[in-house]
N, C-alpha and C positions, 0 to 999 in steps of 0.2 A: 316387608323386611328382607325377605330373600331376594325380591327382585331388586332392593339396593346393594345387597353384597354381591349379586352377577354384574351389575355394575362397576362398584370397585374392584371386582375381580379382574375385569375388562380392562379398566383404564392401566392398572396396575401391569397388565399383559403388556399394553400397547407403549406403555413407557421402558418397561423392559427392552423390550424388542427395539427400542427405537433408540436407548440410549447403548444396543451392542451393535447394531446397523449404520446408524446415523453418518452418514458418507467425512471424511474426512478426520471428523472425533469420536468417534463410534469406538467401542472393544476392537470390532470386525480391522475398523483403520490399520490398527497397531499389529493383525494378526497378520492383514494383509501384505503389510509394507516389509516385516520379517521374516517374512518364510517363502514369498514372492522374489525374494534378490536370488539370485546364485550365489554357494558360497566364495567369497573373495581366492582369486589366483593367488598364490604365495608370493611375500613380497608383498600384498594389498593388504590397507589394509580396513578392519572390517565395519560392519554397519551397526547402530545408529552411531557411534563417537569417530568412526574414522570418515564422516563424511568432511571432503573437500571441494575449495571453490572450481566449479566447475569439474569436475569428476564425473564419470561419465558410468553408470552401473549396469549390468547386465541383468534382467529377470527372465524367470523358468516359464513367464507366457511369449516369450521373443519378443519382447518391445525393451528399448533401450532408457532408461534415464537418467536425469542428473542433476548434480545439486546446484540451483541457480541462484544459491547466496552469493553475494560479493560480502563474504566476513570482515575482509579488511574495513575494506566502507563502514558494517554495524561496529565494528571497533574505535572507529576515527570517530564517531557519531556518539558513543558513548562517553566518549572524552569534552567534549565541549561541553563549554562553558559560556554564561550569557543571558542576559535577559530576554522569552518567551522560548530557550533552548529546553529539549525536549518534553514540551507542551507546557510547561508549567508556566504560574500566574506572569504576568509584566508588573512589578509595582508600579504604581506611579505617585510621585509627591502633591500635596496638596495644590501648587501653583499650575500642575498639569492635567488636573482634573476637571474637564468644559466639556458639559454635555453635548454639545454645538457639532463637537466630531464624530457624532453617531448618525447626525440626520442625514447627509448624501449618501450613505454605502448601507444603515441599520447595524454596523459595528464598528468600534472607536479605529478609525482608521489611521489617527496618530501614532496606535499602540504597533498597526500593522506594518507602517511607514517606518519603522523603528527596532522591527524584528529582521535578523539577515533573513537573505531570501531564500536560502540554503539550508536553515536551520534544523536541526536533529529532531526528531519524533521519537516518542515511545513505542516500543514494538509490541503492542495488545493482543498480537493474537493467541490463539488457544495452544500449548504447547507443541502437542500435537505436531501441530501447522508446522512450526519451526525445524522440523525433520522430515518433512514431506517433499518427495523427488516428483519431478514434472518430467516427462517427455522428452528424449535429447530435442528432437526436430521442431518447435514450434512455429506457425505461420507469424509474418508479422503482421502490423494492425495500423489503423487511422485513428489519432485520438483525435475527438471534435470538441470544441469548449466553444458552447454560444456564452456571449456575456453581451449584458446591457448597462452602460455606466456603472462599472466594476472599479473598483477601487484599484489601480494599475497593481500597486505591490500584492496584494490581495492574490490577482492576475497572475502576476510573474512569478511568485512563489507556487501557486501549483504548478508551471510550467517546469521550474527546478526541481519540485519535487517528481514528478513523472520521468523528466530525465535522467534524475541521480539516482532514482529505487528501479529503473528498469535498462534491462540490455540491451543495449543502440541498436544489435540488427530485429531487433523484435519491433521497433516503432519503426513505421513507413513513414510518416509524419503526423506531425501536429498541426490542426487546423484552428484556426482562431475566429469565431463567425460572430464579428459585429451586429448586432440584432438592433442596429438602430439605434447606438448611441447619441445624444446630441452632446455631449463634453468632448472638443477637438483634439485638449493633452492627452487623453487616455489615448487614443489609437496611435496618436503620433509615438507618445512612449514605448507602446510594448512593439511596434516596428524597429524602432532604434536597438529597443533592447533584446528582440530576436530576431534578427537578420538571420536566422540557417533553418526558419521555421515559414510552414505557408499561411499567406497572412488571409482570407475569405471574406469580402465583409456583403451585407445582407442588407 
């Protein structure tokens, strides 16, 4: 009996510890991110409600950072309206329902053909997150997308969505790697439709 209550003592410790630690959502996070800033120059103004796009904060360990929301953008995105706009169902009417569109891709690619490419997302993450300053200086990156007889729109919408949720000079480019599709439209499509992207195929 005793050796299960050091047990539950145990795990009990180790949840503790992990839910004031836990990097990002943790106690620790929130203790971190408010007493780490300098307090704001007069005239500023201060943290978490006075953060701005692009604003640039100063902390007491010398390292610089800033807030990499484009708010306008979550604003204009909250606004739309439209069917599979921010994530929610597609209805579709009786006369549009053919299992038939599932077999080349494993999801109704009708539905996908049909959603803008652009379309608004729900922002899921943990509050937290949504107050969370990164680094002025970040490196930029290479994104890679192998695909194999992908569904174009499928395709082009994550393309959109990588370009519209992230800051131009932080992507070096997008690499597109055909892994061997045999459907000829697919490649032709997403070349036409991103001409300022490098195209790789495999």
């Amino acid at each position: 009996m005793k050796r299960r209550q050091k047990r539950v003592l145990q795990m009990a410790f180790l949840f503790t510890v992990t839910l004031i630690f836990l990097p990002n959502v943790g106690l620790w996070s929130l203790y971190r991110e408010k007493h780490l800033m300098k307090s704001p120059e007069p005239g500023e103004q201060g943290y978490p409600l006075g953060l701005s796009d692009g604003h640039v904060y100063s902390w007491t360990d010398g390292l610089r950072r800033r807030d990499w929301h484009d708010n306008e953008s979550i604003r204009r995105d909250e606004l739309r309206v439209g069917k599979g706009e921010h994530g929610k169902p597609y209805p579709l009417a009786e006369d549009e329902c053919d299992d038939s569109v599932y077999k080349e891709n494993g999801f109704n690619i009708y539905v996908s053909n049909n959603i803008a490419l652009d379309r608004s997302l729900p922002d899921i993450r943990h509050p937290n997150c949504k107050q969370k300053l990164y680094l002025e200086n970040l490196p930029n990156t290479s994104i890679i997308i192998p695909f194999h007889n992908e569904g174009w729109s499928s395709l082009l919408r994550t393309i959109h969505s990588i370009v519209n949720r992230t800051p131009d000079h932080l992507i070096a480019e997008i690499i597109l790697v055909d892994d061997y599709s045999d459907r000829g439209t697919c490649l032709q499509l997403i070349t036409v439709s991103s001409t300022a992207l490098s195209l790789h195929t495999a």
